[in-house]
C-alpha positions in Angstrom: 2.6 -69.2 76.8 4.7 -66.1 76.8 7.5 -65.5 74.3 11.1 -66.7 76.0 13.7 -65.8 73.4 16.1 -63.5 75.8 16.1 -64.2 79.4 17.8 -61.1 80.4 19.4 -61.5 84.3 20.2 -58.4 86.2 21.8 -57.9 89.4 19.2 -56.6 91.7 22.0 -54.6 93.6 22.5 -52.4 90.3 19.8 -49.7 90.3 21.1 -48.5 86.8 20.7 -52.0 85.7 17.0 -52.0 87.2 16.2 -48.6 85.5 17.5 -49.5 82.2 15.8 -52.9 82.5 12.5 -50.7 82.3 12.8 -50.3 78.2 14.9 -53.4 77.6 13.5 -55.4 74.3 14.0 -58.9 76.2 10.9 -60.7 76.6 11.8 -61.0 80.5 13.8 -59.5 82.6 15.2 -61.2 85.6 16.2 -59.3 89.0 19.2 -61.9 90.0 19.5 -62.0 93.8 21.9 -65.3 93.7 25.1 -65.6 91.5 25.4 -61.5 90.9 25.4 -60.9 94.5 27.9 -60.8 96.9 26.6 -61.6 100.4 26.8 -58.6 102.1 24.6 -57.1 99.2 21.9 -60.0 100.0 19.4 -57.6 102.0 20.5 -54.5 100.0 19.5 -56.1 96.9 16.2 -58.0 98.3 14.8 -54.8 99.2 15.9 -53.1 95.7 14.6 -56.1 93.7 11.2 -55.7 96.1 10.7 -52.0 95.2 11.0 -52.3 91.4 8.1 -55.1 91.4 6.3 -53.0 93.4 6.5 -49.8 91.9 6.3 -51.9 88.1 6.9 -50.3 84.5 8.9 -52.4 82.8 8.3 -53.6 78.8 9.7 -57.2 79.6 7.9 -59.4 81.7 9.8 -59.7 85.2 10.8 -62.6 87.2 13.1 -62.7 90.6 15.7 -65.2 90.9 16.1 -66.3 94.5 18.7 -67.5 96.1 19.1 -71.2 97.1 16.9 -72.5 100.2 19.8 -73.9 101.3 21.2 -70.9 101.3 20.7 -68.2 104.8 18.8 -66.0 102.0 16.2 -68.1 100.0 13.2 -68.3 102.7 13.8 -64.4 103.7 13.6 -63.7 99.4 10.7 -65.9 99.0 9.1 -64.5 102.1 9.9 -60.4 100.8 8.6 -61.0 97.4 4.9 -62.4 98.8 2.2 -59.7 98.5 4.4 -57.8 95.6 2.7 -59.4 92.4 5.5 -60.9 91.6 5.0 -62.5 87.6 7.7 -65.1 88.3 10.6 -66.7 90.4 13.8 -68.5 89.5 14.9 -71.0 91.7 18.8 -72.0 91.4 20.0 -75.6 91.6 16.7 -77.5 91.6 17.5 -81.1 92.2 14.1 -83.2 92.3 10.9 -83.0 92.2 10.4 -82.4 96.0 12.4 -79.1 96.0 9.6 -78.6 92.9 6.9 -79.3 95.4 8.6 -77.6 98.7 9.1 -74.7 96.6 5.2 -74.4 94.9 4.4 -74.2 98.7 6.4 -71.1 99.2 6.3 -68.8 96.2 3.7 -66.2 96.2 0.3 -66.8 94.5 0.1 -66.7 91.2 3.8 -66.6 90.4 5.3 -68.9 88.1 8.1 -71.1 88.9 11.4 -71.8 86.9 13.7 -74.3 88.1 17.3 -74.3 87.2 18.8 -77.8 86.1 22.8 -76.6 87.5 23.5 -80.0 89.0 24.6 -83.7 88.0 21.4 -85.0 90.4 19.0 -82.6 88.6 20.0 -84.3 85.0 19.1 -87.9 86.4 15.8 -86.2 87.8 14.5 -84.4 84.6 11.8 -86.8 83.8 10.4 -86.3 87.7 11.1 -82.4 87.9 9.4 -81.8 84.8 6.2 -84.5 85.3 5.7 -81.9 88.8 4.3 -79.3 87.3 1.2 -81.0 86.9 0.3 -80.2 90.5 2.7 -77.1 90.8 3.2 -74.0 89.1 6.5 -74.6 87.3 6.4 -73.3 84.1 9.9 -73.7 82.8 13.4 -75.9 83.2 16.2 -73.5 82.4 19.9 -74.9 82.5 22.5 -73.6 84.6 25.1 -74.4 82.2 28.3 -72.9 84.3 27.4 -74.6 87.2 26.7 -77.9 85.3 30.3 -77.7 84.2 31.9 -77.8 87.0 29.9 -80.1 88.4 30.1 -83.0 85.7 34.2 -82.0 85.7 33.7 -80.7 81.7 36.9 -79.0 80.3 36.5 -76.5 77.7 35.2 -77.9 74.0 34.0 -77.0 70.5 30.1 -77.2 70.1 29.5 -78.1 73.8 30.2 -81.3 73.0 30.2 -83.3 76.5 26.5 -81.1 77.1 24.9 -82.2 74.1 22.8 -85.2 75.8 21.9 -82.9 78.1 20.8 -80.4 75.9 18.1 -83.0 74.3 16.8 -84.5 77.3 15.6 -81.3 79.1 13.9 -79.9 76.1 12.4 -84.0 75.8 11.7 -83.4 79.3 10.3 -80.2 78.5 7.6 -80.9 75.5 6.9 -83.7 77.4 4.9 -81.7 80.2 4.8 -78.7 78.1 7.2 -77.0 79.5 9.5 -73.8 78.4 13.0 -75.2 77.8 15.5 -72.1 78.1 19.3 -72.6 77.2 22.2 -71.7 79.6 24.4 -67.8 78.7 26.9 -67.3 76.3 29.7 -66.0 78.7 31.9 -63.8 75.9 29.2 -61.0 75.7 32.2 -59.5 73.5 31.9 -62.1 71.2 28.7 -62.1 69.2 29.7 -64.4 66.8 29.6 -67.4 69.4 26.7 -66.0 71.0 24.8 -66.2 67.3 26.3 -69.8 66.4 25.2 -71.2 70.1 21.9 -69.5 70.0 21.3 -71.5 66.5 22.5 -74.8 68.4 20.4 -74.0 70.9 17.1 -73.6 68.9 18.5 -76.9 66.1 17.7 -78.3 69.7 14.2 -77.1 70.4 15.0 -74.6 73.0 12.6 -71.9 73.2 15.0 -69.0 74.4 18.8 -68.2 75.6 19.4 -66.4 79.1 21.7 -63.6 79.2 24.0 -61.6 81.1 24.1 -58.4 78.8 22.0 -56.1 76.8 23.6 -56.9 74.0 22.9 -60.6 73.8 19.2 -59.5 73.5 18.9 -58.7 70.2 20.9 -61.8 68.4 18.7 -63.8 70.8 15.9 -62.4 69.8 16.5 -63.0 65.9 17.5 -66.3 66.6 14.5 -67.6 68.6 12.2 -66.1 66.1 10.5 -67.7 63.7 12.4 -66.6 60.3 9.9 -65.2 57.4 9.9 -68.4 55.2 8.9 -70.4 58.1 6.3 -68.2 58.6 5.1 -68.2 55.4 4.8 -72.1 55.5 3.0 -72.4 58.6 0.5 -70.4 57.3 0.4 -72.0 54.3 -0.4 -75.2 56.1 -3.2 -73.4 58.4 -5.2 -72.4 54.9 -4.5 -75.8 53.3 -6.0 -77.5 56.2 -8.9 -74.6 56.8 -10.4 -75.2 52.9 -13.5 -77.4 53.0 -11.7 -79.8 50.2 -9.1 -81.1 53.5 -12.0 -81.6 55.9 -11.6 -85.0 57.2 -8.5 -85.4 55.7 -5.3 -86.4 57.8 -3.0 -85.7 54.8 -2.9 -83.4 52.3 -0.6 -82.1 49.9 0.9 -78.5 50.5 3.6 -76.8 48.6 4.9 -79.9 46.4 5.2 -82.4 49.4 2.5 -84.3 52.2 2.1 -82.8 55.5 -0.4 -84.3 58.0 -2.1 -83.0 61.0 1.0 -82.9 63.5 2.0 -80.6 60.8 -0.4 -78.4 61.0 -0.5 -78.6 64.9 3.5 -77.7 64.6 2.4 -74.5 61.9 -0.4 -73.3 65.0 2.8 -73.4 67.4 5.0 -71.3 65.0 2.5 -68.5 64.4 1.3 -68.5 68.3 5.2 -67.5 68.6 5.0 -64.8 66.5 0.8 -63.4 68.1 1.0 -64.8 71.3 -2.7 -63.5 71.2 -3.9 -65.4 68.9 
């Protein structure tokens, strides 16, 4: 799967934004046609976000966020963006795994689907959203953390404290179904400081990558969602310890002064497939 670190959302009414999204270093770039729209800008920026996948170009991979099919927009986006090639589509406020299912039925072929956990219902569905893309194309659970905010009542505090459950049980719902898990945005884009310490939060937690409201953000996020050099170091350290003949058949060996065993080794082939995708 595809690098995740920075999840970079754009408005799709901005064509500077689309232009400049072109050379971004984010590993995807996401043409927003929900929250950064107002709704006399719906069409306008439908038809905007259509053109740029059409016409293509851009370093990041590309995605569309929808808006909600709820919503007097969502079936017209969904319907604009079929034939375009479209790589991937966002869908906002996800609640169970029948808006999974509804939704497979609708996005284009071969795009993949992320579903946005904003909403109390979607926390108590995790397990369910998550188990449905064995018969769908969802490919990632992304929080809505603003949204989820208001909606559980959560005042401001230190370290997302109230969030923190909810933080571990959609990445467990995640790895579960193998699944990208991508954290909610840092707000302050002024403040890179919180933006670093939250980004380290969220990978302590097992996220995979941050979205982002700034071209900033993208760089910090990057660094923070890759694999640091000594980590790299002992992944491949456990790869060749396991590759020489002397480990074959072995489910633990020593490496480096302490016992690592094949889940080990399976966790080192992870790390490195972060850094070569390719490989």
């Amino acid at each position: 799967m595809r690098p995740a670190r920075s999840v970079l959302f754009l408005p799709a009414s901005n064509p500077r934004a689309i232009e400049k999204a072109r050379a971004l270093p984010c590993d995807i770039a996401i043409l927003d046609l929900e929250d950064a729209v107002a709704p006399e800008a719906k069409d306008a920026a439908r038809a905007a976000a259509v053109e740029a996948v059409r016409a293509g170009g851009f370093a990041p991979r590309l995605g569309v966020r929808i808006n909600g099919l709820d919503t007097p927009w969502g079936e017209a986006d969904l319907e604009a963006l079929g034939g375009t090639g479209v790589e991937l589509v966002v869908a906002p406020k996800v609640e169970d795994a029948a808006a999974v299912r509804s939704l497979a039925g609708r996005v284009p072929a071969g795009a993949a689907l992320w579903a946005m956990i904003e909403t109390p219902n979607a926390l108590l569905e995790l397990p369910a959203i998550a188990r449905s893309a064995a018969a769908t194309p969802l490919e990632a659970l992304m929080l809505g953390v603003n949204d989820l905010a208001v909606g559980l009542g959560i005042g401001a505090a230190p370290d997302r404290e109230p969030l923190k459950p909810w933080l571990a049980a959609t990445v467990a719902a995640a790895r579960a179904h193998g699944l990208l898990a991508i954290d909610g945005v840092w707000n302050d884009f002024g403040d890179a400081d919180g933006l670093a310490a939250e980004c380290a939060q969220a990978r302590t937690y097992g996220f995979d990558g941050k979205s982002l409201i700034h071209p900033s953000q993208i760089e910090p996020a990057n660094l923070a969602f890759s694999p640091t050099a000594e980590e790299a170091a002992q992944a491949r350290a456990i790869v060749a310890a396991f590759a020489a003949p002397e480990a074959a058949g072995k489910g633990a060996i020593r490496v480096g002064g302490r016992m690592v065993e094949r889940l080990h080794l399976a966790a080192a082939g992870r790390l490195l497939a972060r850094l070569d995708p390719g490989r």
